[in-house]
N, CA, C and O atoms as a Maestro MAE file, in Angstrom:
{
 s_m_m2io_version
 :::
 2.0.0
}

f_m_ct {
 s_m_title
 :::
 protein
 m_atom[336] {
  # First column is atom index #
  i_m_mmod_type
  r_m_x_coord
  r_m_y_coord
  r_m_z_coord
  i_m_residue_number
  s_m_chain_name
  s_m_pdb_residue_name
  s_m_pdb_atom_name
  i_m_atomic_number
  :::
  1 25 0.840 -1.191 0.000 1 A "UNK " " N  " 7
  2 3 0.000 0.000 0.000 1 A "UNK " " CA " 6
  3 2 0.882 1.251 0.000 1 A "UNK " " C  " 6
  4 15 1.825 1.373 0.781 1 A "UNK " " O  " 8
  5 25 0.600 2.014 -0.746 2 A "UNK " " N  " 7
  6 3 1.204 3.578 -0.940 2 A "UNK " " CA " 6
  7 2 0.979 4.303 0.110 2 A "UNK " " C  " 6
  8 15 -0.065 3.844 0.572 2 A "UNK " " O  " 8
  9 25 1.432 5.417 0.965 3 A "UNK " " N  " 7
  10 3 1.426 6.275 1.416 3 A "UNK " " CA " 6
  11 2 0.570 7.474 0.470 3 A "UNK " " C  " 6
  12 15 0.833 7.898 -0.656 3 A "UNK " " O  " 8
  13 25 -0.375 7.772 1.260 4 A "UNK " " N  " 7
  14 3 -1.702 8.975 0.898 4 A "UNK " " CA " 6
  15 2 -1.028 10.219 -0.583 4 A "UNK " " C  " 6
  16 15 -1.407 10.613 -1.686 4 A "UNK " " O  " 8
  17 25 0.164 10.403 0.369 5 A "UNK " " N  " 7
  18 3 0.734 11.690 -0.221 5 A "UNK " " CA " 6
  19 2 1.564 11.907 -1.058 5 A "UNK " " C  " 6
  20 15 1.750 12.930 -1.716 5 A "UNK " " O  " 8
  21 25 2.369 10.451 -1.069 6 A "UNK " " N  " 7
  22 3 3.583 9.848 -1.811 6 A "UNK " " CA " 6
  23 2 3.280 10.293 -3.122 6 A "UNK " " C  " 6
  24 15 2.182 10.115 -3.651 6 A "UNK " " O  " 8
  25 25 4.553 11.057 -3.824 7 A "UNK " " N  " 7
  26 3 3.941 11.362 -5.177 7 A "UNK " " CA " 6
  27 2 4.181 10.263 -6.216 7 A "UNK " " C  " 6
  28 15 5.353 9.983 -5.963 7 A "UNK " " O  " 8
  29 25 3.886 9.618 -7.029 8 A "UNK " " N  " 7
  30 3 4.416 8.658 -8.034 8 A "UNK " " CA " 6
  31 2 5.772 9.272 -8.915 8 A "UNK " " C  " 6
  32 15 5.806 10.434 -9.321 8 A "UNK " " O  " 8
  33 25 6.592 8.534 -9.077 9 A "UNK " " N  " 7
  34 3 7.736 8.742 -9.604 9 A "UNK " " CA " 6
  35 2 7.589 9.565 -11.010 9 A "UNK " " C  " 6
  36 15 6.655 9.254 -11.749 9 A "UNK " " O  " 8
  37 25 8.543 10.674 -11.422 10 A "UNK " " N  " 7
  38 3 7.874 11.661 -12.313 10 A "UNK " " CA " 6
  39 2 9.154 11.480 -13.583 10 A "UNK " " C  " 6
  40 15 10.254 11.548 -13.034 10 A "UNK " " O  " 8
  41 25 9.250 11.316 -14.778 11 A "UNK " " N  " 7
  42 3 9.972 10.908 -15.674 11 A "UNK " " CA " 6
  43 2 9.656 12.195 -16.873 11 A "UNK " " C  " 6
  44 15 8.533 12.123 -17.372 11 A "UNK " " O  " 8
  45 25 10.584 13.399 -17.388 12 A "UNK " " N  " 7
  46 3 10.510 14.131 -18.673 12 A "UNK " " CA " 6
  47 2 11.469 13.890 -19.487 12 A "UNK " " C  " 6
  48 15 12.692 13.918 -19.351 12 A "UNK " " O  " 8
  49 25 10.652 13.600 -20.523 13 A "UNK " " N  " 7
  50 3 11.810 13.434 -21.483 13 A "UNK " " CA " 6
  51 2 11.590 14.876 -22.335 13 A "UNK " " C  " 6
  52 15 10.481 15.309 -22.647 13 A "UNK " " O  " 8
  53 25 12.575 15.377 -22.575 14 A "UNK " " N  " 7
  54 3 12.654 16.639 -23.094 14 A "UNK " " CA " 6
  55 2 14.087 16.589 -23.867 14 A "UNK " " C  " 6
  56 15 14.954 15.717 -23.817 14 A "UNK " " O  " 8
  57 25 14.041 18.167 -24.811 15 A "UNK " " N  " 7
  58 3 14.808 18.730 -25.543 15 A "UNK " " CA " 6
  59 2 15.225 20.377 -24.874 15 A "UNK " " C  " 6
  60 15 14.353 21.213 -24.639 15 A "UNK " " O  " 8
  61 25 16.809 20.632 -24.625 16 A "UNK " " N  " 7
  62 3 16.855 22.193 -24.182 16 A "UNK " " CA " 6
  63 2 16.047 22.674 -25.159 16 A "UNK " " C  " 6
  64 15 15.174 23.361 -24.629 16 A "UNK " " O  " 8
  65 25 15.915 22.632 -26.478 17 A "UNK " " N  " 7
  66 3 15.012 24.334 -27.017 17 A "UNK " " CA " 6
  67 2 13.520 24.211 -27.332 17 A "UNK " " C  " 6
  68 15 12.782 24.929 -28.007 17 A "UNK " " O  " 8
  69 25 13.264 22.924 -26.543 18 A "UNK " " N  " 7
  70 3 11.585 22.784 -27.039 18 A "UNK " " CA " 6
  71 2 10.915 23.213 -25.607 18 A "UNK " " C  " 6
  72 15 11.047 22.863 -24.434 18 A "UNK " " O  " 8
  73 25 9.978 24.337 -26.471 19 A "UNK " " N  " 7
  74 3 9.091 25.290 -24.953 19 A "UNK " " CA " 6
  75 2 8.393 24.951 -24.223 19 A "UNK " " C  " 6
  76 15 8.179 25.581 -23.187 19 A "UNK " " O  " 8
  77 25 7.744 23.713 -24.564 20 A "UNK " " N  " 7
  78 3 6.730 23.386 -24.336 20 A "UNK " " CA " 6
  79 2 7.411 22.465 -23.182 20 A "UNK " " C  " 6
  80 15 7.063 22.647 -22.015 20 A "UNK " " O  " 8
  81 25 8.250 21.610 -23.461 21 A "UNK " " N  " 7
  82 3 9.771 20.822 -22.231 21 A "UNK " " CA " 6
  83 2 9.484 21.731 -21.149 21 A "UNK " " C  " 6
  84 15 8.611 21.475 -20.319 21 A "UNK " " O  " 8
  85 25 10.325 23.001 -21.117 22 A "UNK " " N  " 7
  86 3 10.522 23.941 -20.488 22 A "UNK " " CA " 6
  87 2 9.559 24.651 -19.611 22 A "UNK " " C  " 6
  88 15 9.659 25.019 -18.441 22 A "UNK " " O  " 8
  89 25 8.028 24.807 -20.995 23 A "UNK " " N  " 7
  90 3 7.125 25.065 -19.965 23 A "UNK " " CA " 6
  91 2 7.024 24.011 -18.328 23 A "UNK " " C  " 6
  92 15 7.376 24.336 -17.194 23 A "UNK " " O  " 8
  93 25 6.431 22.759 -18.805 24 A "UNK " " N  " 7
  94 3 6.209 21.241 -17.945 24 A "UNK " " CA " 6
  95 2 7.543 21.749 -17.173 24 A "UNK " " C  " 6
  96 15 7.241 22.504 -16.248 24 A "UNK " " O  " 8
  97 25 7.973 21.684 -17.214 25 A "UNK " " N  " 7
  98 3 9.232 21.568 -15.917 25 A "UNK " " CA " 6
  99 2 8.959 22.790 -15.076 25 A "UNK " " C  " 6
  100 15 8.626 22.736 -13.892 25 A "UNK " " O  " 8
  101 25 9.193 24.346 -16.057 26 A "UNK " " N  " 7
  102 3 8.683 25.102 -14.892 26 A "UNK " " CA " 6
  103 2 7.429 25.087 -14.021 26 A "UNK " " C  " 6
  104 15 7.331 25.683 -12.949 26 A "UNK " " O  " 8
  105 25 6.200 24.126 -14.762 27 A "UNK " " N  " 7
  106 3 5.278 23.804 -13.959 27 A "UNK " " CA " 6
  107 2 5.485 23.278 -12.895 27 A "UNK " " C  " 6
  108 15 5.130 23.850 -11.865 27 A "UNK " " O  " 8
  109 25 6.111 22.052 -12.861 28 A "UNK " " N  " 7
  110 3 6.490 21.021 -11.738 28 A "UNK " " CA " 6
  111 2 7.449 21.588 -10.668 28 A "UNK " " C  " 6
  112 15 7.471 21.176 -9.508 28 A "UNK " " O  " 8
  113 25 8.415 22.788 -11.264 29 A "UNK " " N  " 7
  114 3 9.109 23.219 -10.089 29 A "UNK " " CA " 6
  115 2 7.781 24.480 -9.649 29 A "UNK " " C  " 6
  116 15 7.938 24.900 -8.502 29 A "UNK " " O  " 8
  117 25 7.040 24.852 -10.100 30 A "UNK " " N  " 7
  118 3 6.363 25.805 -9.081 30 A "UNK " " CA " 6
  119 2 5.432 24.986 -8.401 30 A "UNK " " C  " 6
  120 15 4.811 25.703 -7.615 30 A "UNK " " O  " 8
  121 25 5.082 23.907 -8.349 31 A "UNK " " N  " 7
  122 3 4.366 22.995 -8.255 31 A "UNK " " CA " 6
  123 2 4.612 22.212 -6.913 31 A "UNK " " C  " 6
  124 15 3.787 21.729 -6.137 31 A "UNK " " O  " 8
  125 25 5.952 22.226 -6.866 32 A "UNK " " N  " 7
  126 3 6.866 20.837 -6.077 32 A "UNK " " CA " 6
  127 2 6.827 20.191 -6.456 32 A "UNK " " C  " 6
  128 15 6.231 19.552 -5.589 32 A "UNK " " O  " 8
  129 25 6.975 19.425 -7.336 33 A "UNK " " N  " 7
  130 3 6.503 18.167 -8.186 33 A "UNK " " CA " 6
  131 2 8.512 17.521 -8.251 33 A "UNK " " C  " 6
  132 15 9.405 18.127 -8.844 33 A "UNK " " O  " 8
  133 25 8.641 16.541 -7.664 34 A "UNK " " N  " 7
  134 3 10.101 16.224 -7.670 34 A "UNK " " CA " 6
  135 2 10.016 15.545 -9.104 34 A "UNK " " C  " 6
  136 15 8.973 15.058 -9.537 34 A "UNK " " O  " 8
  137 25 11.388 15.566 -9.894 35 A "UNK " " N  " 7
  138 3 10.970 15.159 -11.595 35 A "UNK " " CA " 6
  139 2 12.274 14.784 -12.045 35 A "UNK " " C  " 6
  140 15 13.131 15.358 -11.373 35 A "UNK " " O  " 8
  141 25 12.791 13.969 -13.010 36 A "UNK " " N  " 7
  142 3 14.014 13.730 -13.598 36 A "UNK " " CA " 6
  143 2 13.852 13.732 -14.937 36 A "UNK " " C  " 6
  144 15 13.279 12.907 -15.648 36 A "UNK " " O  " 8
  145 25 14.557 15.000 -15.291 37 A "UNK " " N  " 7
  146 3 14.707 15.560 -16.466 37 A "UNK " " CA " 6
  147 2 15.763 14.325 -17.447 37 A "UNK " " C  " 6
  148 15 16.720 13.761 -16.917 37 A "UNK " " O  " 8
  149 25 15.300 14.046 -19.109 38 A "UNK " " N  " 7
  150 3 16.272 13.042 -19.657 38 A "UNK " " CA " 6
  151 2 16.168 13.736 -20.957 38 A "UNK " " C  " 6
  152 15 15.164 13.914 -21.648 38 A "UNK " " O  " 8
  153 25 17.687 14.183 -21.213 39 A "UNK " " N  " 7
  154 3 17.745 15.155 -22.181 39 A "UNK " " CA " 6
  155 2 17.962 14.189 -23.694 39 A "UNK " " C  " 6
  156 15 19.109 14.054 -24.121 39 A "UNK " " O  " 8
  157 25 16.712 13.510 -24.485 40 A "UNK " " N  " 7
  158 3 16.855 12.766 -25.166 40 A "UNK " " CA " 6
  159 2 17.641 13.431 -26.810 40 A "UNK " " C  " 6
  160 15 17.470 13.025 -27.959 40 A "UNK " " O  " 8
  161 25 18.302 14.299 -26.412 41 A "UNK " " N  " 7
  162 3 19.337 15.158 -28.428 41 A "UNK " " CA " 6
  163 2 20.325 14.485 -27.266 41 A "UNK " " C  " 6
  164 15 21.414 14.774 -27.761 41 A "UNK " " O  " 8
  165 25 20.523 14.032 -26.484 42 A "UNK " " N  " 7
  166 3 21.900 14.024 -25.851 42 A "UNK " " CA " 6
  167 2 22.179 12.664 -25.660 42 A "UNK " " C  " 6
  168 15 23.327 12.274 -25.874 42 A "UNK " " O  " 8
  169 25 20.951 11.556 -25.138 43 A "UNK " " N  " 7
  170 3 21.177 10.435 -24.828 43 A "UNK " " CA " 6
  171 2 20.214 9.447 -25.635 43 A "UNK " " C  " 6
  172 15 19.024 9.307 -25.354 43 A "UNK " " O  " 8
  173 25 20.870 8.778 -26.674 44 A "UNK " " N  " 7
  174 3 20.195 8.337 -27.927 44 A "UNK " " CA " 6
  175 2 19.512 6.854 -27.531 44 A "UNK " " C  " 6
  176 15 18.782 6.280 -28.340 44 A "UNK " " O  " 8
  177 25 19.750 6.412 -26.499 45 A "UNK " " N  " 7
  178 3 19.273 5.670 -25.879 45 A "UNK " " CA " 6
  179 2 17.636 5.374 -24.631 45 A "UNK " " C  " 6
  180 15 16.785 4.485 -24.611 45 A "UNK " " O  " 8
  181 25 17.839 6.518 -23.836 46 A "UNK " " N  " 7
  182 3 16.238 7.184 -23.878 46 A "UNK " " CA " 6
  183 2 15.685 7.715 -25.009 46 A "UNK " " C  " 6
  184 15 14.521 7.394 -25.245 46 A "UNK " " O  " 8
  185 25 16.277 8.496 -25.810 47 A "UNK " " N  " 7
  186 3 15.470 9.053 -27.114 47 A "UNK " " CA " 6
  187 2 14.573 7.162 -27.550 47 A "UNK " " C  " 6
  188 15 13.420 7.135 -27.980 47 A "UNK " " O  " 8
  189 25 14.996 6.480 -27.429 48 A "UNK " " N  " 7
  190 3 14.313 4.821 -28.079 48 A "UNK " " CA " 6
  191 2 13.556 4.418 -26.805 48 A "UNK " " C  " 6
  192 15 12.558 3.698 -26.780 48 A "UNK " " O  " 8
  193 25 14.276 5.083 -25.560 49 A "UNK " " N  " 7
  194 3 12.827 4.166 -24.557 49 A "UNK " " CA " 6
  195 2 12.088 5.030 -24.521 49 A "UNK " " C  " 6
  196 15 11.043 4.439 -24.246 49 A "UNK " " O  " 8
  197 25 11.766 6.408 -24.629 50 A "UNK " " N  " 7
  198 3 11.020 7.347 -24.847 50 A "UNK " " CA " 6
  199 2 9.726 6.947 -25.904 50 A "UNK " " C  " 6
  200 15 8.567 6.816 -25.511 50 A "UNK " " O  " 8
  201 25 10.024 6.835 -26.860 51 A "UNK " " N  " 7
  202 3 9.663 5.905 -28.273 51 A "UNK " " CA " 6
  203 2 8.902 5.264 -28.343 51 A "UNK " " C  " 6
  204 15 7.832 5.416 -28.931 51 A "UNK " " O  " 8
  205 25 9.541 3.784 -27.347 52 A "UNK " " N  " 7
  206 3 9.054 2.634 -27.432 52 A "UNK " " CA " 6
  207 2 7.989 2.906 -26.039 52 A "UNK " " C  " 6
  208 15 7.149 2.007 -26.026 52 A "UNK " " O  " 8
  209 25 7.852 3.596 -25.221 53 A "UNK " " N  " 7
  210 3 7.240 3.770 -24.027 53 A "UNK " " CA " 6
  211 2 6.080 4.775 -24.415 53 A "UNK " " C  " 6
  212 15 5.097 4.483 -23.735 53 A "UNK " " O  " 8
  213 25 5.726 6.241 -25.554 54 A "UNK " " N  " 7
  214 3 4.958 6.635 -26.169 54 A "UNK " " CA " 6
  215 2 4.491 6.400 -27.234 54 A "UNK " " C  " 6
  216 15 3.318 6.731 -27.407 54 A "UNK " " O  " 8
  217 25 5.292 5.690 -28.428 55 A "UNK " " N  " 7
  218 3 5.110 5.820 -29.740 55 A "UNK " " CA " 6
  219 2 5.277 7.029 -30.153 55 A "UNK " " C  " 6
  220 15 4.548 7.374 -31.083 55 A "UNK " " O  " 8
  221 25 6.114 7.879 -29.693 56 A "UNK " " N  " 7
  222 3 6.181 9.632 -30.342 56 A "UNK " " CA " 6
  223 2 7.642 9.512 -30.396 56 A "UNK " " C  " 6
  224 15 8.337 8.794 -29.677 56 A "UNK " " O  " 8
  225 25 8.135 10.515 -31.591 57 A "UNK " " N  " 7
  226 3 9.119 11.020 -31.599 57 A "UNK " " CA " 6
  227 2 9.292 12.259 -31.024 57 A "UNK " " C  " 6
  228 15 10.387 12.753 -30.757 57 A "UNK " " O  " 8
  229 25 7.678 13.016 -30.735 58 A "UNK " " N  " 7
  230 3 8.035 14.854 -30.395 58 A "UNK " " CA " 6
  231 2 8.032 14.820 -28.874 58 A "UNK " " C  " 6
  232 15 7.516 13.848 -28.321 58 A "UNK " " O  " 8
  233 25 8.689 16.025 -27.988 59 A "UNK " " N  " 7
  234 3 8.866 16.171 -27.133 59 A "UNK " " CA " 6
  235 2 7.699 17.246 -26.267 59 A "UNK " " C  " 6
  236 15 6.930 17.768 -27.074 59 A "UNK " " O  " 8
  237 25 7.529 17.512 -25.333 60 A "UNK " " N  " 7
  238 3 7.882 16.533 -24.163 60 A "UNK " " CA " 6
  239 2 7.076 15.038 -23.295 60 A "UNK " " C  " 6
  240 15 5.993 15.295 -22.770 60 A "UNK " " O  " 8
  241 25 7.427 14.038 -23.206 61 A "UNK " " N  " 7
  242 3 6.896 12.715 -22.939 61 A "UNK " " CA " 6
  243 2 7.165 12.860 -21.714 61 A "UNK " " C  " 6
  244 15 8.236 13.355 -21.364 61 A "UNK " " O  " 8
  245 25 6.336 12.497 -20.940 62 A "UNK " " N  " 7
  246 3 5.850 12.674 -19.171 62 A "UNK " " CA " 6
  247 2 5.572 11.358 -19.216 62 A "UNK " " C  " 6
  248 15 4.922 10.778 -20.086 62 A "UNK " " O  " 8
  249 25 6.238 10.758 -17.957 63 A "UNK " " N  " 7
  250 3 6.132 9.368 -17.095 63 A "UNK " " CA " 6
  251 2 5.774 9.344 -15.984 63 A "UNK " " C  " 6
  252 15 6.558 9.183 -15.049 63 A "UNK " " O  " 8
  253 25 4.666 9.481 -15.864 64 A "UNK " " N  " 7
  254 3 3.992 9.599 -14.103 64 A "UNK " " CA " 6
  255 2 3.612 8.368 -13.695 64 A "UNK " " C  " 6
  256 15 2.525 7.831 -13.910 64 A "UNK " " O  " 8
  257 25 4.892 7.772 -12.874 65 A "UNK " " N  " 7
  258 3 4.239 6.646 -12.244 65 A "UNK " " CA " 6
  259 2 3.852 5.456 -13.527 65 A "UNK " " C  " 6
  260 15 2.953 4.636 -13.345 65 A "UNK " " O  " 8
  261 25 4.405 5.486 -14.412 66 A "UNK " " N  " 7
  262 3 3.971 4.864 -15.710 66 A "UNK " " CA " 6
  263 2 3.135 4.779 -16.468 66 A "UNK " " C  " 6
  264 15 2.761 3.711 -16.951 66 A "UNK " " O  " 8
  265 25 2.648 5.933 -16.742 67 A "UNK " " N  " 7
  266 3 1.272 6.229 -17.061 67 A "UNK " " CA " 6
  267 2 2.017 7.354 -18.232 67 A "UNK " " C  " 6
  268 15 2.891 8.076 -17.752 67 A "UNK " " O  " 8
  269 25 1.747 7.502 -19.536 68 A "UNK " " N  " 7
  270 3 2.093 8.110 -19.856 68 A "UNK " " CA " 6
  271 2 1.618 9.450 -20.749 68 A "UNK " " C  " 6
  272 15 0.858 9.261 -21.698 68 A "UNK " " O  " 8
  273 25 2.023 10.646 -20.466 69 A "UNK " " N  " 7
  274 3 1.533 11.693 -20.861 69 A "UNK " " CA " 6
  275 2 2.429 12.542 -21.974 69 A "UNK " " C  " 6
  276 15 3.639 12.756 -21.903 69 A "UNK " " O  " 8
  277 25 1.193 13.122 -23.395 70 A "UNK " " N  " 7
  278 3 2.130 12.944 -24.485 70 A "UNK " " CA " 6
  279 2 2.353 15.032 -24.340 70 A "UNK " " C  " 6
  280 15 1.361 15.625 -23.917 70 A "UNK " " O  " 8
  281 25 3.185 15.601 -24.579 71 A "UNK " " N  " 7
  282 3 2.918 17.048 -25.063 71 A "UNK " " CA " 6
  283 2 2.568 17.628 -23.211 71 A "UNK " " C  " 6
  284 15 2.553 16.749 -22.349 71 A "UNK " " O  " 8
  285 25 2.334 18.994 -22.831 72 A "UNK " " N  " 7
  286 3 2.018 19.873 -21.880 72 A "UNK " " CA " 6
  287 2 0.989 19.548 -21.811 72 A "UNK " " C  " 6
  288 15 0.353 19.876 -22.813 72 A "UNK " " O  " 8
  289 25 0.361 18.961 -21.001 73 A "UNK " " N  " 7
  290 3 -1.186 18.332 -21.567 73 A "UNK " " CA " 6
  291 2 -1.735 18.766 -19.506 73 A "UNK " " C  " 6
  292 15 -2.065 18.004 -18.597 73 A "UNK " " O  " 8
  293 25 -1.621 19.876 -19.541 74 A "UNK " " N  " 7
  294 3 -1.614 20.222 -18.076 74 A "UNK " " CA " 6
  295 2 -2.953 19.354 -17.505 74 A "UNK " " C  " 6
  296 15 -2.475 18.480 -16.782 74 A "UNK " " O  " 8
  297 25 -4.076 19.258 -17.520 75 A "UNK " " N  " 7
  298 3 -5.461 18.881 -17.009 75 A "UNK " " CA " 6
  299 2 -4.829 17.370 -17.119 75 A "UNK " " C  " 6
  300 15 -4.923 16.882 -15.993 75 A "UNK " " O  " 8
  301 25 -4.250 16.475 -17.980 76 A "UNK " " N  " 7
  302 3 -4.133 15.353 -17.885 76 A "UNK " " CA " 6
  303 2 -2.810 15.211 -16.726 76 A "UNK " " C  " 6
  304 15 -2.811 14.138 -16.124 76 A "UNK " " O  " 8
  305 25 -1.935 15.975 -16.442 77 A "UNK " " N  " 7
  306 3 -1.151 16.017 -15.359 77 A "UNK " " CA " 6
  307 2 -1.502 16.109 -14.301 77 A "UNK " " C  " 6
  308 15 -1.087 15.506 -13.311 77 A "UNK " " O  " 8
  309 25 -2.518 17.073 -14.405 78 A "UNK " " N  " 7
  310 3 -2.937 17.235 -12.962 78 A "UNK " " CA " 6
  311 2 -3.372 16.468 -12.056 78 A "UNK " " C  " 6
  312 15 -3.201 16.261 -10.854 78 A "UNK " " O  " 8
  313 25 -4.278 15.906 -13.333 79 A "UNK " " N  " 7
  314 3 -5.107 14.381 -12.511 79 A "UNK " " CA " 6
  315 2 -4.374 13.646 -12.237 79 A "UNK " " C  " 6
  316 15 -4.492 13.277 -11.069 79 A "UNK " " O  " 8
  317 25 -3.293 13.023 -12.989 80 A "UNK " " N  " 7
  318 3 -2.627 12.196 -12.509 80 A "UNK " " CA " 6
  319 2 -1.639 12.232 -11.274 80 A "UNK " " C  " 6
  320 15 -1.246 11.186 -10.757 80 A "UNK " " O  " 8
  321 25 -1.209 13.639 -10.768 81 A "UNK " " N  " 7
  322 3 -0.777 13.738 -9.957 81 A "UNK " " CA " 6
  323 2 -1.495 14.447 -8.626 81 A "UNK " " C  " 6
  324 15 -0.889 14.719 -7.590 81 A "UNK " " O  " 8
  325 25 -2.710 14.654 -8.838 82 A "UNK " " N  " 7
  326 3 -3.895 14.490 -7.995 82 A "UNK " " CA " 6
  327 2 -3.542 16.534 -7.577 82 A "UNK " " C  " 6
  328 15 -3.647 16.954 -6.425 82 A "UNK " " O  " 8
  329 25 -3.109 17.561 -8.906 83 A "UNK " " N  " 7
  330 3 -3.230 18.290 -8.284 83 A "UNK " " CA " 6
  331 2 -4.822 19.426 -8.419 83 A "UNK " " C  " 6
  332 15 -5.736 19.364 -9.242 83 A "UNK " " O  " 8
  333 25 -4.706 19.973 -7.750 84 A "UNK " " N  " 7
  334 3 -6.445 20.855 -7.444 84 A "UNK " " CA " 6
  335 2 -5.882 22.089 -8.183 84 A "UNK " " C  " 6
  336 15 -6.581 23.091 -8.333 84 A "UNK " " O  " 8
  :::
 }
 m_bond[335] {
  # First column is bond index #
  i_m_from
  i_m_to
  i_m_order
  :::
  1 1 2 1
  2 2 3 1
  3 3 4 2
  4 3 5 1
  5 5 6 1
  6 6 7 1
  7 7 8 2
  8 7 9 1
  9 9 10 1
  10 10 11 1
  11 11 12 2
  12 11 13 1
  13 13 14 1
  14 14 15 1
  15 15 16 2
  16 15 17 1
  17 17 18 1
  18 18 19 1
  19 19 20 2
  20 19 21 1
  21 21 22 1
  22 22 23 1
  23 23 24 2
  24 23 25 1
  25 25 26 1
  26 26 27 1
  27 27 28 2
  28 27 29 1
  29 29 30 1
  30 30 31 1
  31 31 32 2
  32 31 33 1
  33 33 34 1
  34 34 35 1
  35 35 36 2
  36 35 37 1
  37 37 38 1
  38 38 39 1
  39 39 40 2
  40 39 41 1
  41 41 42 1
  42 42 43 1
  43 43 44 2
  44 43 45 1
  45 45 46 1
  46 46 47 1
  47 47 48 2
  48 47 49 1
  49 49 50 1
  50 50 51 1
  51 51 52 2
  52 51 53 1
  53 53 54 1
  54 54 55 1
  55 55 56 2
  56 55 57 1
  57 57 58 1
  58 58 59 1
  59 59 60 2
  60 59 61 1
  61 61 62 1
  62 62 63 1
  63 63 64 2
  64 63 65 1
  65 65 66 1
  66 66 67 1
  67 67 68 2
  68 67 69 1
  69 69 70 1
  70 70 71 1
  71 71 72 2
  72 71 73 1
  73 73 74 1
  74 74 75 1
  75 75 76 2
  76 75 77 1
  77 77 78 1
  78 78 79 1
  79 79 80 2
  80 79 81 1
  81 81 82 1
  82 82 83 1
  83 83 84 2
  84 83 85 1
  85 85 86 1
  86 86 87 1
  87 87 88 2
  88 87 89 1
  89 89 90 1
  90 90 91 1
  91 91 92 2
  92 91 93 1
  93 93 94 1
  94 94 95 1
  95 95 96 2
  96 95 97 1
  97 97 98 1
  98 98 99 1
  99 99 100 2
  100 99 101 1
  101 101 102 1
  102 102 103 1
  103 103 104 2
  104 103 105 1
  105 105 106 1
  106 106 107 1
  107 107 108 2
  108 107 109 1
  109 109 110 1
  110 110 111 1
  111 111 112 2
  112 111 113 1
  113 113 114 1
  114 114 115 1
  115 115 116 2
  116 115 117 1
  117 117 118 1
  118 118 119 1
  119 119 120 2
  120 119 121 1
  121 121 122 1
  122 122 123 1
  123 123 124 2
  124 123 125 1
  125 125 126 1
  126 126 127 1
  127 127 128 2
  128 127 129 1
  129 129 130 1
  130 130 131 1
  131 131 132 2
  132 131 133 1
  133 133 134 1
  134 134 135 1
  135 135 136 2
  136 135 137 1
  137 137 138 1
  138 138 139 1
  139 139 140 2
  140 139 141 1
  141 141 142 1
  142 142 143 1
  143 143 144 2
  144 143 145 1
  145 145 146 1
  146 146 147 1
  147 147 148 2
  148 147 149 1
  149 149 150 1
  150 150 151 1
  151 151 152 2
  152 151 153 1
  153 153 154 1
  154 154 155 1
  155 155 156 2
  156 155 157 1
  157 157 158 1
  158 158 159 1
  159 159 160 2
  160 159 161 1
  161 161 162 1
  162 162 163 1
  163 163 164 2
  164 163 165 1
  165 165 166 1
  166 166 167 1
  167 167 168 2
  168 167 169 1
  169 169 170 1
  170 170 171 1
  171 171 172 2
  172 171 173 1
  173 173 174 1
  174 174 175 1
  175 175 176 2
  176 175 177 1
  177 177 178 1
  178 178 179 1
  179 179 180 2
  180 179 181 1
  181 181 182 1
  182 182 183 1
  183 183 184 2
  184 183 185 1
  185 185 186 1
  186 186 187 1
  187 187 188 2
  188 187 189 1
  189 189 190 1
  190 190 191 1
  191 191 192 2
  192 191 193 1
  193 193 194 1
  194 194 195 1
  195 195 196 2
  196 195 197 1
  197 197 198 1
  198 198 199 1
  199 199 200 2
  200 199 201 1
  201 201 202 1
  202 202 203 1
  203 203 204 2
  204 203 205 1
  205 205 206 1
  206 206 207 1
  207 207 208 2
  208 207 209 1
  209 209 210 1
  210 210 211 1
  211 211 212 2
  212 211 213 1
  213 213 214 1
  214 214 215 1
  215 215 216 2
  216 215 217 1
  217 217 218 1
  218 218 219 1
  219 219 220 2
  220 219 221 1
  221 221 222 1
  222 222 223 1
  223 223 224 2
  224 223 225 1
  225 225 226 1
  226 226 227 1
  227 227 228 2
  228 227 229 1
  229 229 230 1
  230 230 231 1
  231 231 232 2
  232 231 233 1
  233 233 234 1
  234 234 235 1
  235 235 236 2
  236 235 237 1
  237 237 238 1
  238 238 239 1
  239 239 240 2
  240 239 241 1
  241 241 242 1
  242 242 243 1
  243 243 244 2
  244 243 245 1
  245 245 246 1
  246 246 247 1
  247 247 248 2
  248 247 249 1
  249 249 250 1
  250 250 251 1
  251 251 252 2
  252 251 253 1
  253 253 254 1
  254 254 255 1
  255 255 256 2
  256 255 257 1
  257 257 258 1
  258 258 259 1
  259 259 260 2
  260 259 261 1
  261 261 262 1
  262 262 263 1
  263 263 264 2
  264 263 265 1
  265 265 266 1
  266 266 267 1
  267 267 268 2
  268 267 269 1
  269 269 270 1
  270 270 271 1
  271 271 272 2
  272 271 273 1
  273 273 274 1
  274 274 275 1
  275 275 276 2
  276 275 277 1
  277 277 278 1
  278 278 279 1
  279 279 280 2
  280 279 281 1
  281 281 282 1
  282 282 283 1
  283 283 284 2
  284 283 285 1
  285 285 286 1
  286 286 287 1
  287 287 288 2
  288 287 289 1
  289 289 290 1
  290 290 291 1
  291 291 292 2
  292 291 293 1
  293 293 294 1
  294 294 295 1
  295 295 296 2
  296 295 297 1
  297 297 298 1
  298 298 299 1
  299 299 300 2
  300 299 301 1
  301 301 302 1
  302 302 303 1
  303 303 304 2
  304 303 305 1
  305 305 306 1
  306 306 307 1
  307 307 308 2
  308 307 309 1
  309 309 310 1
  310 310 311 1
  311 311 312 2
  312 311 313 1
  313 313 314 1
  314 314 315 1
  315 315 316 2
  316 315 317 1
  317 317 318 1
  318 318 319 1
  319 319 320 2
  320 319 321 1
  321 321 322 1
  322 322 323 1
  323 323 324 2
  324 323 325 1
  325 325 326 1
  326 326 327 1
  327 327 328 2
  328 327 329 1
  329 329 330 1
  330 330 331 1
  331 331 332 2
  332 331 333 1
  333 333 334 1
  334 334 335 1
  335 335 336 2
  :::
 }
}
């Protein structure tokens, strides 16, 4: 059993010049949202589990807890991370 408050483990796969990356992250840091950024132009190897885990090549791919969220798709984040 999970703890009430425990957040589910938070996974971005992003690009430095894509805004929309950038937006989602500055969300999650105003947010508190703890998150591990995976800079897939850099590591060609997440760029394929990224992939194989969305079916997308575009950025940014959100892993909440394994659930996966395609693009800034804020209302579908929220829910999943149960915010109000």
């Amino acid at each position: 059993m999970t703890e009430p408050n425990k957040q589910p483990k938070v996974i971005v796969f992003s690009t430095p010049t894509c805004s929309f990356c950038n937006m989602t992250k500055k969300y999650f840091r105003e947010k508190g949202i703890k998150f591990t950024d995976i800079d897939v132009s850099r590591d060609f190897d997440a760029a394929r589990d990224m992939v194989r885990r969305s079916g997308q090549m575009g950025v940014p791919v959100i892993d909440i807890g394994g659930r996966i969220v395609v693009g800034f798709n804020k209302p579908q984040i929220d829910l999943l991370l149960g915010i109000k």
